[in-house]
Biotite code that builds the C-alpha atoms (Angstrom):
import biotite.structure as struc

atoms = struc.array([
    struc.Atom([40.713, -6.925, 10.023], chain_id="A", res_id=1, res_name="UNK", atom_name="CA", element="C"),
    struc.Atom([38.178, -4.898, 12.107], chain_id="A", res_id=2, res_name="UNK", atom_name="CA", element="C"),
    struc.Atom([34.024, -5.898, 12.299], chain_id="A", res_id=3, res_name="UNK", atom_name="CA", element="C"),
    struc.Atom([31.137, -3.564, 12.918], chain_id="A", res_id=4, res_name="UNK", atom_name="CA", element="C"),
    struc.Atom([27.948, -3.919, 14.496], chain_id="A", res_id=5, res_name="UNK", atom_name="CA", element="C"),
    struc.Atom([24.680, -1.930, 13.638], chain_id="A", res_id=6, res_name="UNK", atom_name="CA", element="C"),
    struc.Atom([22.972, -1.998, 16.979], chain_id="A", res_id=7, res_name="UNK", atom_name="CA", element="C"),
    struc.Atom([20.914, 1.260, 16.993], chain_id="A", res_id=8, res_name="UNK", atom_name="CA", element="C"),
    struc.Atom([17.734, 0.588, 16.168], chain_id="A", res_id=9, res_name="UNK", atom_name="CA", element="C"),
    struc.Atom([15.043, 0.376, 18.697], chain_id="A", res_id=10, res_name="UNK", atom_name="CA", element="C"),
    struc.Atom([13.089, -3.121, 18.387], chain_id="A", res_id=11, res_name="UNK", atom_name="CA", element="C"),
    struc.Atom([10.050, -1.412, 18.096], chain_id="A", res_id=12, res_name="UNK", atom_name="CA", element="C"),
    struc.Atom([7.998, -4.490, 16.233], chain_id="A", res_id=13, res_name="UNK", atom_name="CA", element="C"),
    struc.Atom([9.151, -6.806, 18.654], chain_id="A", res_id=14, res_name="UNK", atom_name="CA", element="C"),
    struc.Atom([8.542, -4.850, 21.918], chain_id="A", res_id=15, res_name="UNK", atom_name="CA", element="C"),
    struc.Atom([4.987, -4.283, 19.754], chain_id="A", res_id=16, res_name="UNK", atom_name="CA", element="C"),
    struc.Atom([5.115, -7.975, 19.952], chain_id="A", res_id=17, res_name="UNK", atom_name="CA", element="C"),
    struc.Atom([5.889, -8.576, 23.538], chain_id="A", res_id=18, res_name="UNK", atom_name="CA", element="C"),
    struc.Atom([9.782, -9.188, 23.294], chain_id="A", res_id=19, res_name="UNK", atom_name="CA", element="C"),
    struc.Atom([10.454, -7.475, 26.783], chain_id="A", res_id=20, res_name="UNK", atom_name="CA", element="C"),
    struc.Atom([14.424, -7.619, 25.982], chain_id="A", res_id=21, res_name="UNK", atom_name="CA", element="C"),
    struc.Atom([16.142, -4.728, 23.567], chain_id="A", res_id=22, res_name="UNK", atom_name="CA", element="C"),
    struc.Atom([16.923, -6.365, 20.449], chain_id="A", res_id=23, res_name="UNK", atom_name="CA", element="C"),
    struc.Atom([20.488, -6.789, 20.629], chain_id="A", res_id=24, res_name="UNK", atom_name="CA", element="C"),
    struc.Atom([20.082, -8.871, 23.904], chain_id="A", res_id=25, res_name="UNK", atom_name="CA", element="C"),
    struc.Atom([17.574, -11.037, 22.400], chain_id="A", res_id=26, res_name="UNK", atom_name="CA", element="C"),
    struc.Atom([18.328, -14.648, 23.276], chain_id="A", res_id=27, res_name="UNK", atom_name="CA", element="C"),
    struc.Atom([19.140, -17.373, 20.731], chain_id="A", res_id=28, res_name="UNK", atom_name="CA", element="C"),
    struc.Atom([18.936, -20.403, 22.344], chain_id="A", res_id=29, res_name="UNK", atom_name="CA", element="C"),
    struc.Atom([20.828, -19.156, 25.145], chain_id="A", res_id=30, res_name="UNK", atom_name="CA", element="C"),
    struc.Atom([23.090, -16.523, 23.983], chain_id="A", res_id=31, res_name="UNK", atom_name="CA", element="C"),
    struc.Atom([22.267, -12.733, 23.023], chain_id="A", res_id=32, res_name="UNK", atom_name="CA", element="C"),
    struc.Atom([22.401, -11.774, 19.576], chain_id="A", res_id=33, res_name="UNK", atom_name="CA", element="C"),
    struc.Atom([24.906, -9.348, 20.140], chain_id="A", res_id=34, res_name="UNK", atom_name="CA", element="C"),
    struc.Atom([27.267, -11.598, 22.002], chain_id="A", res_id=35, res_name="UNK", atom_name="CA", element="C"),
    struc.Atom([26.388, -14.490, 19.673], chain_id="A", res_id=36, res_name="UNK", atom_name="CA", element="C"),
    struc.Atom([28.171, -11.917, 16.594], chain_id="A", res_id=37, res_name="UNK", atom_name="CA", element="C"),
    struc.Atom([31.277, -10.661, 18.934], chain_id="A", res_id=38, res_name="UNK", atom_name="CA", element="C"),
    struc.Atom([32.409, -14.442, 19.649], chain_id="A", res_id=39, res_name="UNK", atom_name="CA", element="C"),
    struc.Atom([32.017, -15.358, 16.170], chain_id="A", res_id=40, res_name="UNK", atom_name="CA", element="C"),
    struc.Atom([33.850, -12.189, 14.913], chain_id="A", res_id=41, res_name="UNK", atom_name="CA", element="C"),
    struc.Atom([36.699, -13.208, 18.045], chain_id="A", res_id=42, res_name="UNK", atom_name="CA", element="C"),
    struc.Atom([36.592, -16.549, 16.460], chain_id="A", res_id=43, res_name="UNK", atom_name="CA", element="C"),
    struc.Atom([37.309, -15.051, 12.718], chain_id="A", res_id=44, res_name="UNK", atom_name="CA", element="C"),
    struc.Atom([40.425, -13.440, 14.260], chain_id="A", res_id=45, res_name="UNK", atom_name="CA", element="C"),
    struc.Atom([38.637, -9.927, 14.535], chain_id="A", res_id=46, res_name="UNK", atom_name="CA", element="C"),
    struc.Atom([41.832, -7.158, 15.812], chain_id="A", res_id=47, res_name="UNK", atom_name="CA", element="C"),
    struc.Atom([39.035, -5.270, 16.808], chain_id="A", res_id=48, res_name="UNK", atom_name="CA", element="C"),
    struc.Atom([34.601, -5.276, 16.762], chain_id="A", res_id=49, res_name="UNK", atom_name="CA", element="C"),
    struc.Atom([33.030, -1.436, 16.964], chain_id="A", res_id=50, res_name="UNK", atom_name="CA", element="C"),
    struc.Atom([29.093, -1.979, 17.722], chain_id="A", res_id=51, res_name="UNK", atom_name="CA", element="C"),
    struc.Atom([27.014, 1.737, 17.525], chain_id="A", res_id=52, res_name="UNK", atom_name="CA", element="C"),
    struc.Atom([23.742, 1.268, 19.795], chain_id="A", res_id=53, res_name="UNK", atom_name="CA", element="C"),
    struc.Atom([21.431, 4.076, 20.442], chain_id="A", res_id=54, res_name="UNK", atom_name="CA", element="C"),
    struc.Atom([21.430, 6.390, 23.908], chain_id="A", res_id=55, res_name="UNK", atom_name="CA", element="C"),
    struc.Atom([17.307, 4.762, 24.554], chain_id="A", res_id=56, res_name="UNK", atom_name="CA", element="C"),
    struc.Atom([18.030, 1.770, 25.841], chain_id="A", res_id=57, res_name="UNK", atom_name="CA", element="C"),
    struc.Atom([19.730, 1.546, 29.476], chain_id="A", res_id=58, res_name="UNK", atom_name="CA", element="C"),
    struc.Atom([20.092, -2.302, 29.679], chain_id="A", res_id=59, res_name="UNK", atom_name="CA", element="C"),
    struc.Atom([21.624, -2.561, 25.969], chain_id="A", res_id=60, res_name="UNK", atom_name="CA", element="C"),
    struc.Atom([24.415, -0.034, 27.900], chain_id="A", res_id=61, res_name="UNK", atom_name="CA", element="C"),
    struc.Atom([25.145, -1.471, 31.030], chain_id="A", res_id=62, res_name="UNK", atom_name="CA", element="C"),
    struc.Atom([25.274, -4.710, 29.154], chain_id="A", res_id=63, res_name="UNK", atom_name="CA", element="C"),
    struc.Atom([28.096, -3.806, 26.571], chain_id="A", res_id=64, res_name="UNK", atom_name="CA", element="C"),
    struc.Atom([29.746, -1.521, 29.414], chain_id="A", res_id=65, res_name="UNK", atom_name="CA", element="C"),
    struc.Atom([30.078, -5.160, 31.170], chain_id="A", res_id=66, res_name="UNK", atom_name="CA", element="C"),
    struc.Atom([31.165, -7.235, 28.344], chain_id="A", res_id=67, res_name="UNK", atom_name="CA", element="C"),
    struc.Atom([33.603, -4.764, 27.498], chain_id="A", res_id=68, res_name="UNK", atom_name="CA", element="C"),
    struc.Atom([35.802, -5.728, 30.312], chain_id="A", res_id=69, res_name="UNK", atom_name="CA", element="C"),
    struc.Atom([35.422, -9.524, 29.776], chain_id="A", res_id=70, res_name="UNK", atom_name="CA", element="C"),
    struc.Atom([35.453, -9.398, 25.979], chain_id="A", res_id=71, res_name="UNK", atom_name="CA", element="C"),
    struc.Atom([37.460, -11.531, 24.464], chain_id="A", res_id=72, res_name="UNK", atom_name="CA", element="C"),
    struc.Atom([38.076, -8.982, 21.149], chain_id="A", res_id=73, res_name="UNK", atom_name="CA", element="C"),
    struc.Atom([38.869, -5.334, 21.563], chain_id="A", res_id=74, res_name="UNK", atom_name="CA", element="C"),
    struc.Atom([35.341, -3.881, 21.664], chain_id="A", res_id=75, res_name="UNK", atom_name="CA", element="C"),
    struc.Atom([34.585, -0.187, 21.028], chain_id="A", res_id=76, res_name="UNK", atom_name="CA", element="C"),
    struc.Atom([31.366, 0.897, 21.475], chain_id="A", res_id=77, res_name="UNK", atom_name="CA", element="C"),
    struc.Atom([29.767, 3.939, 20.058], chain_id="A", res_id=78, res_name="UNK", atom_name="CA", element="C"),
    struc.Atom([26.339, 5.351, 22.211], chain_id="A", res_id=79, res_name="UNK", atom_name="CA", element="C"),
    struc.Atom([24.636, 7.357, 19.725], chain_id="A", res_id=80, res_name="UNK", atom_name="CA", element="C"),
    struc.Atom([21.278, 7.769, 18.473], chain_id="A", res_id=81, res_name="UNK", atom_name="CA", element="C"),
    struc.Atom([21.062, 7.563, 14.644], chain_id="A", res_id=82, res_name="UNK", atom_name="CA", element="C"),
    struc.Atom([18.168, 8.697, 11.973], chain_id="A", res_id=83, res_name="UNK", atom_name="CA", element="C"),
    struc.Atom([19.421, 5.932, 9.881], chain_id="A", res_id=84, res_name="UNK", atom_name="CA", element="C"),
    struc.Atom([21.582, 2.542, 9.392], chain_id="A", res_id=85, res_name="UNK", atom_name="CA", element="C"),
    struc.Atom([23.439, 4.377, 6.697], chain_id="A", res_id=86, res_name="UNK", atom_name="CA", element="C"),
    struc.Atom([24.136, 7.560, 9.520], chain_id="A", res_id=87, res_name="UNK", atom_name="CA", element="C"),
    struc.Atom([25.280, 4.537, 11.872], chain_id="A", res_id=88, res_name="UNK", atom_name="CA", element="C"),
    struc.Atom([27.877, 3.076, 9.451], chain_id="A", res_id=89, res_name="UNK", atom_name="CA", element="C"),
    struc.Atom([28.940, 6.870, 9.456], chain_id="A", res_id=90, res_name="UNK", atom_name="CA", element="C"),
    struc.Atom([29.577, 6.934, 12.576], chain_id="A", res_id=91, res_name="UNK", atom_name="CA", element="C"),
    struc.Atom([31.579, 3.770, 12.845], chain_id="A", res_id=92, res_name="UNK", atom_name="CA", element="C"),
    struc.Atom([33.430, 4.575, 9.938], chain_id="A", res_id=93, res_name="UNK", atom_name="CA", element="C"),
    struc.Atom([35.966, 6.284, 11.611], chain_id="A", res_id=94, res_name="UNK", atom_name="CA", element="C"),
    struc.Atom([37.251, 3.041, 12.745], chain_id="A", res_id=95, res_name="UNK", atom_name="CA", element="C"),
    struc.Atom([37.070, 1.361, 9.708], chain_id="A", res_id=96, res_name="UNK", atom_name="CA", element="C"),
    struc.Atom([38.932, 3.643, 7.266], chain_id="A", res_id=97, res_name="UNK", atom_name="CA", element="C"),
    struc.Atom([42.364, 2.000, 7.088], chain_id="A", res_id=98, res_name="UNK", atom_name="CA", element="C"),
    struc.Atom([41.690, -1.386, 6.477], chain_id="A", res_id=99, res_name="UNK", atom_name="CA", element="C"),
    struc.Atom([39.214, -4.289, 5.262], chain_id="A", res_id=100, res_name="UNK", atom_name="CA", element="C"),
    struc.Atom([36.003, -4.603, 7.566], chain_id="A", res_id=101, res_name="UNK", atom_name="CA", element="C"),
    struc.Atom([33.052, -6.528, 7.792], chain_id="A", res_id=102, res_name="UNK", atom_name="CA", element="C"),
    struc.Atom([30.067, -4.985, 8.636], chain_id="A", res_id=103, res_name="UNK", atom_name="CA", element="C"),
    struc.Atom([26.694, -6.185, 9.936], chain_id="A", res_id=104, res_name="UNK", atom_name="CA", element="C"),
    struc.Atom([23.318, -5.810, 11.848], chain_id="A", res_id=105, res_name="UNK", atom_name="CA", element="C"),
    struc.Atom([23.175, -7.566, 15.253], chain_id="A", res_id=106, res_name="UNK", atom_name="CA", element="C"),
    struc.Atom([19.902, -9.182, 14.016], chain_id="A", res_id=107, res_name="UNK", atom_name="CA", element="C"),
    struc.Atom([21.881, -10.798, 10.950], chain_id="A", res_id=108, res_name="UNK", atom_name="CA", element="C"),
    struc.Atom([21.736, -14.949, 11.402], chain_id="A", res_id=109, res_name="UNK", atom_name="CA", element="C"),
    struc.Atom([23.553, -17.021, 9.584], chain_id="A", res_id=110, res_name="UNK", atom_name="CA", element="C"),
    struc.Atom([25.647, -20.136, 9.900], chain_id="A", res_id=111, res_name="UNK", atom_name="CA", element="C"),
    struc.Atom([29.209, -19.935, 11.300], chain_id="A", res_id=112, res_name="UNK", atom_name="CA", element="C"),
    struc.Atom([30.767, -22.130, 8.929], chain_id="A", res_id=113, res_name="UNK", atom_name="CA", element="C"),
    struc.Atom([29.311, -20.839, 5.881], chain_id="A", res_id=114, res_name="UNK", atom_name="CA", element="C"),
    struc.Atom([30.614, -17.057, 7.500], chain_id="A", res_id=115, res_name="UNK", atom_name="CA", element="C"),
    struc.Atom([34.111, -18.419, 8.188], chain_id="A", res_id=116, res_name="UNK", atom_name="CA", element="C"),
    struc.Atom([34.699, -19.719, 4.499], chain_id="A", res_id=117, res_name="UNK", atom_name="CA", element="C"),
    struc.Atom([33.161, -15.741, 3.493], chain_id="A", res_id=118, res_name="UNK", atom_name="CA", element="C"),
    struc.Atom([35.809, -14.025, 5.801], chain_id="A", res_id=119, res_name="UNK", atom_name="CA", element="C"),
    struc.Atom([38.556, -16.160, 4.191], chain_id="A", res_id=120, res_name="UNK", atom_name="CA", element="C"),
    struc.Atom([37.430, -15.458, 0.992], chain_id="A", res_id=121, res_name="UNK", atom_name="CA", element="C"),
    struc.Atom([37.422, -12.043, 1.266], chain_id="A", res_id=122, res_name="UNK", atom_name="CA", element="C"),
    struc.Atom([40.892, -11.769, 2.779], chain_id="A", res_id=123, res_name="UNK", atom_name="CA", element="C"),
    struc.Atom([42.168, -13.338, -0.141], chain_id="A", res_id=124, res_name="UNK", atom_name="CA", element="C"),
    struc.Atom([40.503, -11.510, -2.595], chain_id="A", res_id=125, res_name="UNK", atom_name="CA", element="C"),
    struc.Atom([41.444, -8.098, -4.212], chain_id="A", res_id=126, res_name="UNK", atom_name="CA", element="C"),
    struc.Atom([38.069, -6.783, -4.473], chain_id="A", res_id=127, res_name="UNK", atom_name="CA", element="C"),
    struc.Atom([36.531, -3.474, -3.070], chain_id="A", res_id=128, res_name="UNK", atom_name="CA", element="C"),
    struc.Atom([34.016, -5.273, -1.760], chain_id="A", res_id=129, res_name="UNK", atom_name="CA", element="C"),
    struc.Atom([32.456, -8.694, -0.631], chain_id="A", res_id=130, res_name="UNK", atom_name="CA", element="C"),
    struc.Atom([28.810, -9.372, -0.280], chain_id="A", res_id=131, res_name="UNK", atom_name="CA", element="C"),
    struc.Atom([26.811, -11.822, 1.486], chain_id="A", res_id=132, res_name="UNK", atom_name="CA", element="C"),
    struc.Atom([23.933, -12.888, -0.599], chain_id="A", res_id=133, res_name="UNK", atom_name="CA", element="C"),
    struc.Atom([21.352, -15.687, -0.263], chain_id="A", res_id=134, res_name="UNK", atom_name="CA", element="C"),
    struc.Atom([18.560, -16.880, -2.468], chain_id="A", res_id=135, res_name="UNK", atom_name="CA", element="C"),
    struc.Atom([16.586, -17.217, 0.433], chain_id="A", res_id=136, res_name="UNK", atom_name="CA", element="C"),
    struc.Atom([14.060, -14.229, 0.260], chain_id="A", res_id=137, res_name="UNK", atom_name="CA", element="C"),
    struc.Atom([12.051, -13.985, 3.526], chain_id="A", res_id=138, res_name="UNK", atom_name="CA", element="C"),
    struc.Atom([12.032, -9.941, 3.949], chain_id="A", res_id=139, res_name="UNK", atom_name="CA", element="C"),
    struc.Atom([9.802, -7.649, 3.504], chain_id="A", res_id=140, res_name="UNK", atom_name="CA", element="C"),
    struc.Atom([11.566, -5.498, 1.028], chain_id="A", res_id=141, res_name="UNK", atom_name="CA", element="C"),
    struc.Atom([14.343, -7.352, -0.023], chain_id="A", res_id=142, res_name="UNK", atom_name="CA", element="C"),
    struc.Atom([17.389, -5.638, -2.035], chain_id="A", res_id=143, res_name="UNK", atom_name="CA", element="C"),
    struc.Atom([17.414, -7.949, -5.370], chain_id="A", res_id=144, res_name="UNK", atom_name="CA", element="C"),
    struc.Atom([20.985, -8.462, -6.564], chain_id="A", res_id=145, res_name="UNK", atom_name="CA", element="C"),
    struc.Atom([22.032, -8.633, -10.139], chain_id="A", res_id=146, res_name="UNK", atom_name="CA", element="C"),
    struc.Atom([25.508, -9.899, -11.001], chain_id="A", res_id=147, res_name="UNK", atom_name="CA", element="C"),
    struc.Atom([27.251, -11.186, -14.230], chain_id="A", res_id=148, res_name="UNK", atom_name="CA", element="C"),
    struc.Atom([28.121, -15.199, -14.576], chain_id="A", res_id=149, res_name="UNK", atom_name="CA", element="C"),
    struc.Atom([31.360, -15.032, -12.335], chain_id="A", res_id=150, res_name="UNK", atom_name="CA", element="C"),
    struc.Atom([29.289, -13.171, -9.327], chain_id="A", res_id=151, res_name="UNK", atom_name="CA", element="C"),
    struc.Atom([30.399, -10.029, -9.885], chain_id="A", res_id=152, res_name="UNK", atom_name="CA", element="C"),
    struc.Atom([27.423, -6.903, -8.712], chain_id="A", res_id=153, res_name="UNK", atom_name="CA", element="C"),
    struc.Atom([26.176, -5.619, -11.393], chain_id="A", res_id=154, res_name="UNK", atom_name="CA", element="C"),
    struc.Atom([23.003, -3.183, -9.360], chain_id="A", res_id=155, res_name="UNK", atom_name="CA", element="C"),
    struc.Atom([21.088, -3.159, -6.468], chain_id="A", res_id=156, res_name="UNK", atom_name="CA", element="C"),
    struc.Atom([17.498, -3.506, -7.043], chain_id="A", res_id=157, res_name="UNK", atom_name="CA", element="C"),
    struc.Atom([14.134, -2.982, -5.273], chain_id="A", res_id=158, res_name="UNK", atom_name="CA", element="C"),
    struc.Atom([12.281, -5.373, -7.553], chain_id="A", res_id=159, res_name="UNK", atom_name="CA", element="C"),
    struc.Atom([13.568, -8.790, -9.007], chain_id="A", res_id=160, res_name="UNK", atom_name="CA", element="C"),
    struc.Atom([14.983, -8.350, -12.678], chain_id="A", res_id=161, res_name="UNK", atom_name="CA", element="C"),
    struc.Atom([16.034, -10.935, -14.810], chain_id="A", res_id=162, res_name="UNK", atom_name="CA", element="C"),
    struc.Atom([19.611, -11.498, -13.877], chain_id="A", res_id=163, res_name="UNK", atom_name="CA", element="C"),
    struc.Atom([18.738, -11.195, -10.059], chain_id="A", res_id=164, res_name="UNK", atom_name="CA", element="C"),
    struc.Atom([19.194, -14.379, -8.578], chain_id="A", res_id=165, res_name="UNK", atom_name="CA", element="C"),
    struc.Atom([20.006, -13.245, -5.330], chain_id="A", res_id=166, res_name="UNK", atom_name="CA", element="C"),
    struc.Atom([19.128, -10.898, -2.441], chain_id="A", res_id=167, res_name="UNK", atom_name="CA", element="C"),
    struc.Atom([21.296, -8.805, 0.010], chain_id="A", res_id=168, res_name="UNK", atom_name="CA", element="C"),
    struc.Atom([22.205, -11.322, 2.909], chain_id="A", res_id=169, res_name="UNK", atom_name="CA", element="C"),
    struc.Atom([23.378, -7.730, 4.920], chain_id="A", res_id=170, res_name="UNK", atom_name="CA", element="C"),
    struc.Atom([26.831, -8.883, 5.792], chain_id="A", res_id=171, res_name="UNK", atom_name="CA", element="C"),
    struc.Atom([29.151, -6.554, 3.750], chain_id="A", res_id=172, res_name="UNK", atom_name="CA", element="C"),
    struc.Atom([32.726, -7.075, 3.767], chain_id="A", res_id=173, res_name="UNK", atom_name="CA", element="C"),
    struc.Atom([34.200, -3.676, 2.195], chain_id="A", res_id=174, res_name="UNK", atom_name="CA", element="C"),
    struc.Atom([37.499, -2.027, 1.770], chain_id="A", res_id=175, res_name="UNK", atom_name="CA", element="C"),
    struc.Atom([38.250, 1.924, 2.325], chain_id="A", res_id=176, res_name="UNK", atom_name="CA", element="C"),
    struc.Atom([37.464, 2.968, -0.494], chain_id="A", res_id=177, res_name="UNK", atom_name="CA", element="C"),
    struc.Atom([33.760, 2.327, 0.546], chain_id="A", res_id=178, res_name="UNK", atom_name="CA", element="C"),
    struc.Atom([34.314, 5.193, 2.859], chain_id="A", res_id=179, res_name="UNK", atom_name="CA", element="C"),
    struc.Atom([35.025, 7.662, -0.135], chain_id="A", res_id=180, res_name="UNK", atom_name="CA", element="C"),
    struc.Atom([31.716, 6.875, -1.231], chain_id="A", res_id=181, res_name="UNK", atom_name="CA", element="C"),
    struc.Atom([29.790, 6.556, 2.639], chain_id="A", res_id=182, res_name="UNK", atom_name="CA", element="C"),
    struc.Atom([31.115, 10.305, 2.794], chain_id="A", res_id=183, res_name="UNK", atom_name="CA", element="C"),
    struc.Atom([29.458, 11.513, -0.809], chain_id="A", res_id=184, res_name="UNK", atom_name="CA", element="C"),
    struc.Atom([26.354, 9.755, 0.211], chain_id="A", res_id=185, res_name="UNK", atom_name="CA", element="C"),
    struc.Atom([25.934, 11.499, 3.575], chain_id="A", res_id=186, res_name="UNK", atom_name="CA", element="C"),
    struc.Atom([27.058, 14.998, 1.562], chain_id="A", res_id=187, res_name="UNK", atom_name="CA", element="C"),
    struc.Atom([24.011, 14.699, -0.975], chain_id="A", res_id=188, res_name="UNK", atom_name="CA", element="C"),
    struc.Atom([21.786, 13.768, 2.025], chain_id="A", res_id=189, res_name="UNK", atom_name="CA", element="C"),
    struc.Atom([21.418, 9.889, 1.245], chain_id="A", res_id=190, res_name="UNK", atom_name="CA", element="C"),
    struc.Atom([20.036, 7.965, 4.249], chain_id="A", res_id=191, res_name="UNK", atom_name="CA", element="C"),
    struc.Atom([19.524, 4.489, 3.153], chain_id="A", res_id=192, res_name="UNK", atom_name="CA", element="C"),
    struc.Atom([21.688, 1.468, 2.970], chain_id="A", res_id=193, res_name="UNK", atom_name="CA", element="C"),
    struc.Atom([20.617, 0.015, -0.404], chain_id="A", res_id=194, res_name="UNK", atom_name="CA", element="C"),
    struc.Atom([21.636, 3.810, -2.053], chain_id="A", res_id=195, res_name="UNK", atom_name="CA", element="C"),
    struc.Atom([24.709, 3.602, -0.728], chain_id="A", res_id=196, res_name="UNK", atom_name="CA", element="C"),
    struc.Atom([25.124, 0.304, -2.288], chain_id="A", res_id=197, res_name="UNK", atom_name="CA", element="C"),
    struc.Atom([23.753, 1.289, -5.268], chain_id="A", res_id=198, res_name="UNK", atom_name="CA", element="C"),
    struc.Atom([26.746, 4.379, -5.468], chain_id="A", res_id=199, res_name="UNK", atom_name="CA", element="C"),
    struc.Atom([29.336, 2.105, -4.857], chain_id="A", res_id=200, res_name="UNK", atom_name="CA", element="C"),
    struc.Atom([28.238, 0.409, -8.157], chain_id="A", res_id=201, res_name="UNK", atom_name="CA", element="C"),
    struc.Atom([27.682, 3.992, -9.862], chain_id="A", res_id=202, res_name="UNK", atom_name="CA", element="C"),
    struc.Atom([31.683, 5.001, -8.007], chain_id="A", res_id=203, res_name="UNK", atom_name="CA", element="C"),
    struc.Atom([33.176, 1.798, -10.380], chain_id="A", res_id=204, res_name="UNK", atom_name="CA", element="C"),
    struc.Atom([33.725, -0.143, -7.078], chain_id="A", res_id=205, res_name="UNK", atom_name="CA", element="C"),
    struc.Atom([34.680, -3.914, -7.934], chain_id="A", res_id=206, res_name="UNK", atom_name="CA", element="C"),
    struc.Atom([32.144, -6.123, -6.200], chain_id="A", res_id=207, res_name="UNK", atom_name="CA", element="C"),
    struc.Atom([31.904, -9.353, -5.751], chain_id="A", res_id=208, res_name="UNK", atom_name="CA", element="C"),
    struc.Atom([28.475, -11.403, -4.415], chain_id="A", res_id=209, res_name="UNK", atom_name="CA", element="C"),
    struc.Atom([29.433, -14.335, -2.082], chain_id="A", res_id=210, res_name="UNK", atom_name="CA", element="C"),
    struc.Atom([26.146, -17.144, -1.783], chain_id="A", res_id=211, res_name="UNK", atom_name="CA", element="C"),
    struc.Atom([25.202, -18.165, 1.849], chain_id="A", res_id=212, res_name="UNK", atom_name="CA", element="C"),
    struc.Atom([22.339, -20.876, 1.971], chain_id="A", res_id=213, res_name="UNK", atom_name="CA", element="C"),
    struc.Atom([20.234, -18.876, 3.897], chain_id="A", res_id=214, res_name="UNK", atom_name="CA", element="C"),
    struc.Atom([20.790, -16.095, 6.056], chain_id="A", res_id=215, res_name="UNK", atom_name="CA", element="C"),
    struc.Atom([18.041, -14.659, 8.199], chain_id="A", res_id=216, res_name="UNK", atom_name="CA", element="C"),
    struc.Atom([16.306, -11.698, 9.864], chain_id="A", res_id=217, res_name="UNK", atom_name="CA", element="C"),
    struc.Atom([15.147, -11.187, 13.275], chain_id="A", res_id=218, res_name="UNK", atom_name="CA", element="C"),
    struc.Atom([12.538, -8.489, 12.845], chain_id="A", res_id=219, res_name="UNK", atom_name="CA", element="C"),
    struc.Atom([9.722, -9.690, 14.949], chain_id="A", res_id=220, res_name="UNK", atom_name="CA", element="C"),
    struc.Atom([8.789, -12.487, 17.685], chain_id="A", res_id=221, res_name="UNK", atom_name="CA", element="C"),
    struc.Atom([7.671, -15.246, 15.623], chain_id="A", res_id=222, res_name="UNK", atom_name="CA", element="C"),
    struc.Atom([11.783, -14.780, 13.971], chain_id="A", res_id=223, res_name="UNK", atom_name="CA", element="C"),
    struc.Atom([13.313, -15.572, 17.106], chain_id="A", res_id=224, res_name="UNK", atom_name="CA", element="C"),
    struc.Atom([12.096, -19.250, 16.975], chain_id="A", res_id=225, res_name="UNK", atom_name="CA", element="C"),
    struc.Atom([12.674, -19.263, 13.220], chain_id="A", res_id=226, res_name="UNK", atom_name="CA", element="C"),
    struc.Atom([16.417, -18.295, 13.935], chain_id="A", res_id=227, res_name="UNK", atom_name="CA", element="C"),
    struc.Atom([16.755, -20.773, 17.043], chain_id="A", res_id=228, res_name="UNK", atom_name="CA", element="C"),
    struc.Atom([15.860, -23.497, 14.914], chain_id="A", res_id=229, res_name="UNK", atom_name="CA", element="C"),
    struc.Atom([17.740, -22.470, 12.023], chain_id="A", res_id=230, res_name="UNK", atom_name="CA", element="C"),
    struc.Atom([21.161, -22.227, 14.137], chain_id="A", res_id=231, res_name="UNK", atom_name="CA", element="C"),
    struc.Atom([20.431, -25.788, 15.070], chain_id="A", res_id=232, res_name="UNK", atom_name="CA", element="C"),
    struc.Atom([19.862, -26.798, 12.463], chain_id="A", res_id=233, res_name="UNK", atom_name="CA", element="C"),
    struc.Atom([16.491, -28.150, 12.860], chain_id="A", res_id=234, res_name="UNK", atom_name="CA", element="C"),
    struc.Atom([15.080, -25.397, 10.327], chain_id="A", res_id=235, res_name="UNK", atom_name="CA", element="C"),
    struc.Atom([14.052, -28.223, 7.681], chain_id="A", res_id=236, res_name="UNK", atom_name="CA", element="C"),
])
């Protein structure tokens, strides 16, 4: 089973906010975030982890240049400026096609454990797809999630509806056929995640919502002590 890393997005808010490092090398109480993901995907017996960053950032590079040659996982990494997350899972999608994945974004925190039990559960299940989701909502614009009693996806949602006890935790663990529908989406000039979500659902796709306790965001400074605390688990 392959992972995938979203890393091209540029950090504005934090370097806004004074965060001198590129996002993915953010630390977390010692580690960068982008590390942090590769060891636990080496840990969850990754064959291989494909990360796409953009061609701004020279120190983002030179870093994943370097930890290429100590990495403990095959690591392939794409340097390509993107428009979009959705373009970005495009271009790592030629990786991805043959088997099950997981994909992220290198600012996705969560708890190992809790993403351990996920991986396991998705390797044993015979779904299209596997979703992290969390009724923890601190987002901005969190994607609402509305499933059936045994957790299956019903729709992706921008507001809360009544059956929407969850939100999008960002961790998606999808099978090939998700690349059927990544390649309709880009050919009727969709750009966001949460629409290509929301065709899976329309393309019949059987999805299945998995519940993490809480699973986090680091979008601007005052997140990266939020996160440190929460991997400690001193976030109580």
């Amino acid at each position: 089973m392959k992972f995938a890393i979203i890393s091209a997005g540029e950090g504005s808010r934090l370097a806004q906010e004074g965060v001198q490092l590129p996002k993915p090398l953010v630390q977390l109480n010692g580690m960068a975030m982008i590390d942090r993901l590769i060891h636990i995907f080496a840990k969850n017996g990754a064959e291989q982890v494909v990360v796409i960053i953009n061609n701004e950032v020279a120190q983002t590079k030179e870093h994943l240049a370097l930890l290429k040659k100590v990495s403990e996982v095959p690591l392939e990494v794409i340097v390509k400026t993107t428009p979009s997350s959705m373009h970005s899972f495009y271009e790592l999608s030629t990786y991805l096609k043959d088997d099950k994945f997981c994909l992220t974004t290198v600012d996705t925190i969560f708890r190992e454990e809790e993403f351990s039990r996920f991986i396991e559960a998705f390797k044993a299940s015979d779904k299209d797809g596997l979703m992290a989701v969390t009724d923890y909502i601190d987002d901005e614009k969190p994607l609402y999630i509305s499933t059936d009693e045994e957790l299956h996806i019903t729709g992706f949602h921008d507001a809360r509806t009544p059956d929407c006890r969850y939100i999008s935790g960002g961790i998606y663990c999808l099978t090939p056929k998700s690349i059927d529908t990544l390649q309709r989406c880009m050919e009727n000039g969709m750009s966001r995640m949460r629409n290509f979500q929301r065709q899976l659902v329309a393309d019949g796709l059987h999805l299945g919502a998995y519940p993490f306790s809480k699973i986090l965001d680091v979008d601007h400074a005052s997140d990266i002590e939020k996160a440190e605390a929460f991997l400690i688990g001193k976030d109580n």
